[in-house]
C-alpha positions in Angstrom: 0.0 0.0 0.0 1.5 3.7 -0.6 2.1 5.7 2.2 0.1 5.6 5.3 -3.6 5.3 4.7 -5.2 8.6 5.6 -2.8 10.1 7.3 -19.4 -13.3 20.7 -21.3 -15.4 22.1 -20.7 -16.4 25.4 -22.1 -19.6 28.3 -23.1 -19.6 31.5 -19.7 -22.0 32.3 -21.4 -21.9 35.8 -23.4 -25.4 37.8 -26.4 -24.4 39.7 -26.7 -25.4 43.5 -29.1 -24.9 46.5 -27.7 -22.7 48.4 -29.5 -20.2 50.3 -26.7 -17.4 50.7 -28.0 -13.9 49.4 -24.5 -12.1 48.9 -24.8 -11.4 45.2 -21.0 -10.9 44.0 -22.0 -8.6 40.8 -22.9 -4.3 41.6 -25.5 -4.2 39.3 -27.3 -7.1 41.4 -26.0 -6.1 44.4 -27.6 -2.3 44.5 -31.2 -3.7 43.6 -33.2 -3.7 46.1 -35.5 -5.9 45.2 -33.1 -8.7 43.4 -31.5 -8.8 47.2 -34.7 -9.4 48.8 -35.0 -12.6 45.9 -31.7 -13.7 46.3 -32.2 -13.9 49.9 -35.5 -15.3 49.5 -37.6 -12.6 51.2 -39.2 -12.0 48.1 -41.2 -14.0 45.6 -39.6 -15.3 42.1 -40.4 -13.2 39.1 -41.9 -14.5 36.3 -43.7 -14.1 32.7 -46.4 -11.1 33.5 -44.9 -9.3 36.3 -44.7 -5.4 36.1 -42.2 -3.6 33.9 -39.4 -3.1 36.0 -35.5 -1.8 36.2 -34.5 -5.2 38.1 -36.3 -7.2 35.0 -34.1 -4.8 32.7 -30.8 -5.4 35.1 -31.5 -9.2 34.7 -31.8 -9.1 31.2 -28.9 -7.1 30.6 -26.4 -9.7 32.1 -28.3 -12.1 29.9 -27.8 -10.1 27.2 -24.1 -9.7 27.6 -23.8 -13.6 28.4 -25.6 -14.3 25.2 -28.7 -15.7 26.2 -31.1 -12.8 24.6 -30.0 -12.2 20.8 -31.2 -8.9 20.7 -30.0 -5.6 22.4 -34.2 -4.6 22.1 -34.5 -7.2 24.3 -33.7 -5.5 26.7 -37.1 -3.5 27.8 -37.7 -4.3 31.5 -40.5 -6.2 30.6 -40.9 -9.9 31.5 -42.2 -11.5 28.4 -42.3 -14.9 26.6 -38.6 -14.2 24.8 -37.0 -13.4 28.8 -38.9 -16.5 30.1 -37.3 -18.9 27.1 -34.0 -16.5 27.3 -34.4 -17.7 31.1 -34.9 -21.4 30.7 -31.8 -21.6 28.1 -29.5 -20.0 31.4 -31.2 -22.4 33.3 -30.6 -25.7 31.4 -26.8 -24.0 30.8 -26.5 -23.6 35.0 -28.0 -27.7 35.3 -31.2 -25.6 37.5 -35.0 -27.0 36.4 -35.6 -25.2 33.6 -39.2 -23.4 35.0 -38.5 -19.9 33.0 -39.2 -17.7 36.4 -36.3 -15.9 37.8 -36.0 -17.6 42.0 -33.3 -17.3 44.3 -31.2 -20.2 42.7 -31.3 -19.1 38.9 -30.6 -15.2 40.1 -27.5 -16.7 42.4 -26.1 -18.4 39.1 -26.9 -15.4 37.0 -25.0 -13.9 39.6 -22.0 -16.6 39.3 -22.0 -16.5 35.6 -21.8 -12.6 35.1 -19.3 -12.5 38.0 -16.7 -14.9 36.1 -17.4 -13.1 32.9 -16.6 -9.4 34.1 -13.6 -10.9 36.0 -12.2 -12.8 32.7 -12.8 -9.3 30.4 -10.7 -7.1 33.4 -7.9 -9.9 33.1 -7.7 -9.6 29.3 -8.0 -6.0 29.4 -4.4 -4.4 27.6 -2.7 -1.8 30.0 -3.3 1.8 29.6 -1.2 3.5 27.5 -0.6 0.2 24.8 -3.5 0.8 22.4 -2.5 4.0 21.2 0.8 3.1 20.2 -0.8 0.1 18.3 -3.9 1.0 17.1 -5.6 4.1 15.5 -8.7 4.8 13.7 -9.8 5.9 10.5 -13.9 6.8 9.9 -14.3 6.5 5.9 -16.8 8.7 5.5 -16.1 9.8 1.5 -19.4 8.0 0.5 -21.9 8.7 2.9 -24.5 6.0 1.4 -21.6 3.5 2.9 -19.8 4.8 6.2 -17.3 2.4 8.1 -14.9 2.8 10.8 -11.8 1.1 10.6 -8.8 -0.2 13.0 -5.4 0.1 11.2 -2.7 -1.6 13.4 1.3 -2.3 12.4 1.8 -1.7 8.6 -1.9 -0.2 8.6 -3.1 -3.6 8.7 -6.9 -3.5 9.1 -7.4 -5.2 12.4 -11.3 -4.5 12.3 -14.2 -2.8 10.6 -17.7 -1.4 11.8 -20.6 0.0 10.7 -20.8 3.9 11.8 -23.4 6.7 11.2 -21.4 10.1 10.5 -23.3 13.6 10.5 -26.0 14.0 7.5 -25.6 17.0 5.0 -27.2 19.2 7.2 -25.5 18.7 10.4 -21.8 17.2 8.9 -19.3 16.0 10.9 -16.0 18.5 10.9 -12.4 18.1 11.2 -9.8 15.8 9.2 -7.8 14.9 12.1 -8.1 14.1 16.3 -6.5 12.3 19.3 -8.8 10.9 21.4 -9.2 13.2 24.3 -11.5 12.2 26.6 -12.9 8.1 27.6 -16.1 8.5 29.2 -18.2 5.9 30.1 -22.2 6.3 32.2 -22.8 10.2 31.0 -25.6 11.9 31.6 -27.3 13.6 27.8 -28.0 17.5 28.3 -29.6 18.4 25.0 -27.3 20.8 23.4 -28.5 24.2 21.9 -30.0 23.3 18.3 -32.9 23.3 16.5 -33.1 19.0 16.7 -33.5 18.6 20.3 -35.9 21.3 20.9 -38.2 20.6 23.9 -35.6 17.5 24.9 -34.9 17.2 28.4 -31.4 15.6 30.1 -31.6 11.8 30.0 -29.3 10.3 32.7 -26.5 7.8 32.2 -27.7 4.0 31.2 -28.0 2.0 28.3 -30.9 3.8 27.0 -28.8 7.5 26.5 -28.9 8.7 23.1 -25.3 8.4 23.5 -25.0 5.2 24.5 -23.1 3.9 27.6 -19.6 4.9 26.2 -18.4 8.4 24.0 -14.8 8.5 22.9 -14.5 13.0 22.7 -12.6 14.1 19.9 -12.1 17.6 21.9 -13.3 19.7 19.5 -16.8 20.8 18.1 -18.8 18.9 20.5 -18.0 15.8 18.8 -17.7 12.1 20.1 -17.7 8.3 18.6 -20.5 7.2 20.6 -23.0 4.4 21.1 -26.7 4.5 20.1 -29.7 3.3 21.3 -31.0 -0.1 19.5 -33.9 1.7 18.2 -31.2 3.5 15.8 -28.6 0.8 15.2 -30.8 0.1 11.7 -29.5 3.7 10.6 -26.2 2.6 10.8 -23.5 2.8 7.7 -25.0 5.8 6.1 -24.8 9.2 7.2 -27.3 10.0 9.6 -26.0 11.3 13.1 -25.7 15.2 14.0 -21.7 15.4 13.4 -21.1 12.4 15.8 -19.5 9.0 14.6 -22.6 6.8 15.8 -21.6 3.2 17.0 -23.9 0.2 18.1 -24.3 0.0 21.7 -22.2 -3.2 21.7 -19.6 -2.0 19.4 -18.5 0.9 21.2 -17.9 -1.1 24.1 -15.6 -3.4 21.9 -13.8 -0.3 20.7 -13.2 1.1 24.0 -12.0 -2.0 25.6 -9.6 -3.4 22.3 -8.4 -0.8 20.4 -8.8 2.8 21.4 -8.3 4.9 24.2 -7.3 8.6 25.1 -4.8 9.3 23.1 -5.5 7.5 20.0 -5.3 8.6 16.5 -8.5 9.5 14.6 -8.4 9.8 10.9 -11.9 11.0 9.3 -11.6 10.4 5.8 -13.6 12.2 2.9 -10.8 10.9 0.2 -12.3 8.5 -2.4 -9.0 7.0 -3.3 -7.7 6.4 0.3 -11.5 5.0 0.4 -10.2 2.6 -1.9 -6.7 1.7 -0.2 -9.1 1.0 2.7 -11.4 -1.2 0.7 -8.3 -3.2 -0.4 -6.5 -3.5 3.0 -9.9 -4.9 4.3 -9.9 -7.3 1.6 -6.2 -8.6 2.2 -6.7 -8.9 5.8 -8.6 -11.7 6.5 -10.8 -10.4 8.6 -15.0 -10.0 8.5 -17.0 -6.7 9.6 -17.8 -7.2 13.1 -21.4 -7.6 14.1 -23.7 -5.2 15.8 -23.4 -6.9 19.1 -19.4 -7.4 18.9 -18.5 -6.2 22.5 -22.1 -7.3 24.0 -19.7 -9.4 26.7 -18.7 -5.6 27.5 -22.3 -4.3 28.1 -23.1 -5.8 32.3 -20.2 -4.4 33.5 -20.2 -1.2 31.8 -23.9 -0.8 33.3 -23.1 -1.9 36.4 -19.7 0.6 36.7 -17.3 -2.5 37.1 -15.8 -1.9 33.4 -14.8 1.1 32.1 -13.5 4.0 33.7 -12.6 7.9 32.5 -9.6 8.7 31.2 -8.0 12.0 29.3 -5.4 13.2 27.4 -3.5 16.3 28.5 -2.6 18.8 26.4 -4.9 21.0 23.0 -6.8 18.3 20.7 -5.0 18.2 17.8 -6.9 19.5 14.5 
């Protein structure tokens, strides 16, 4: 290549038992009040029909991030038919009877289960500092119909490629050029002064923010690579965001924790022949376009606060 180019699923691996003990090992489950009160069996098992609820959604998202609901949609706080089979498939995984209702025993394997995985991610987690060396970025953006973020290690090998949503015509995303400057993980959304989010109110820090549960700030004109809601992951790979570089909710997660941190090189390309030099260093590299919920193994821990922590660059963002 000339020059420089631009300048899954996881198991339960857990064996249920009877035991009666209501320490929950995991935040997320620890802080609900009414997951406690289960675990310790002062409160009755939750099944199919029960209210909406935030322990439902808490539930759901370690079953999520364990592989055990497909879909990031499915997780709505509501107890329907797909949580009760996504249930009974954790059960028969943790050798408990597979009844579908959420008791003391399944939420204590749950528990187990989530506990080993956000233990195993923090082990293989690389040490701060080492993936801006390695790794930078480069956000093809030349044909908006077709937007892609790439991962350029050694020898710009492509190490990965996304789907990303860049700004539309009317609200494009600016700058050529960046270094990470912020990580920020669990942000609250204040809507900012424009024309788009008139009458929007602040939206505090979950899964749910239009911003996801990650934002990588490029330091300059209030822009970030940043995680969506799942509502919008269909928008992705065309330009569609309001100057961002949208991500999946999953994806960001995997970006975060693998390849980029403050400090990392961010190309935004407009260039149709580097385009091409991308296209062809994809091609080469053996390597497939990562899913939408790449990083989902990510998304408990990042909820819970037990992954993912802020970090910045000192110094002007470089333009």
């Amino acid at each position: 290549m000339p020059g420089p180019i631009g300048g899954a699923r996881g198991t339960a691996g857990v064996t249920g038992g009877s035991g009666t003990s209501a320490n929950l090992g995991c935040r997320a489950f620890a802080n609900d009040e009414t997951l406690r009160k289960l675990a310790a069996g002062s409160a009755s098992p939750i099944a199919r029909g029960a209210p909406k609820s935030d322990s439902v959604k808490t539930v759901q998202t370690a079953l999520y991030s364990l592989g055990f609901i497909s879909l990031r949609k499915g997780i709505d706080g509501a107890f329907g038919r797909g949580t009760e089979a996504s249930i009974k498939a954790f059960q028969a995984s943790a050798n408990l009877a597979q009844s579908g209702v959420l008791d003391a025993n399944t939420l204590q394997a749950l528990d187990v289960a989530s506990a080993a995985q956000i233990s195993k991610v923090k082990a293989n987690a690389s040490l701060p500092g080492s993936k801006k060396g390695a790794f930078r970025i480069v956000a093809d953006i030349s044909d908006p119909t077709k937007t892609r973020l790439y991962v350029l290690g050694k020898n710009d090998q492509v190490q990965a490629r996304y789907l990303t949503s860049p700004g539309r015509a009317e609200f494009p995303t600016r700058g050529d050029h960046f270094k990470i400057q912020d990580v920020l993980p669990r942000q609250p959304w204040n809507p900012p002064n424009s024309s788009w989010v008139k009458n929007s109110t602040p939206v505090p820090p979950g899964i749910d923010n239009p911003m996801g549960i990650l934002k990588l700030s490029f330091g300059q004109y209030s822009e970030y690579i940043h995680g969506i809601p799942p509502k919008e992951e269909p928008e992705l790979g065309h330009a569609a965001s309001h100057g961002c570089l949208r991500m999946s909710g999953s994806n960001i997660l995997e970006v975060g924790e693998k390849w980029a941190e403050a400090g990392t090189d961010v190309t935004i390309n407009r260039d149709r022949a580097l385009s091409a030099q991308l296209a062809a260093a994809y091609a080469t590299a053996n390597v497939q376009d990562r899913p939408t919920d790449a990083g989902r193994e990510y998304l408990f821990g990042y909820a819970s606060g037990e992954l993912g922590t802020v970090s910045h660059i000192a110094g002007p963002p470089n333009s």
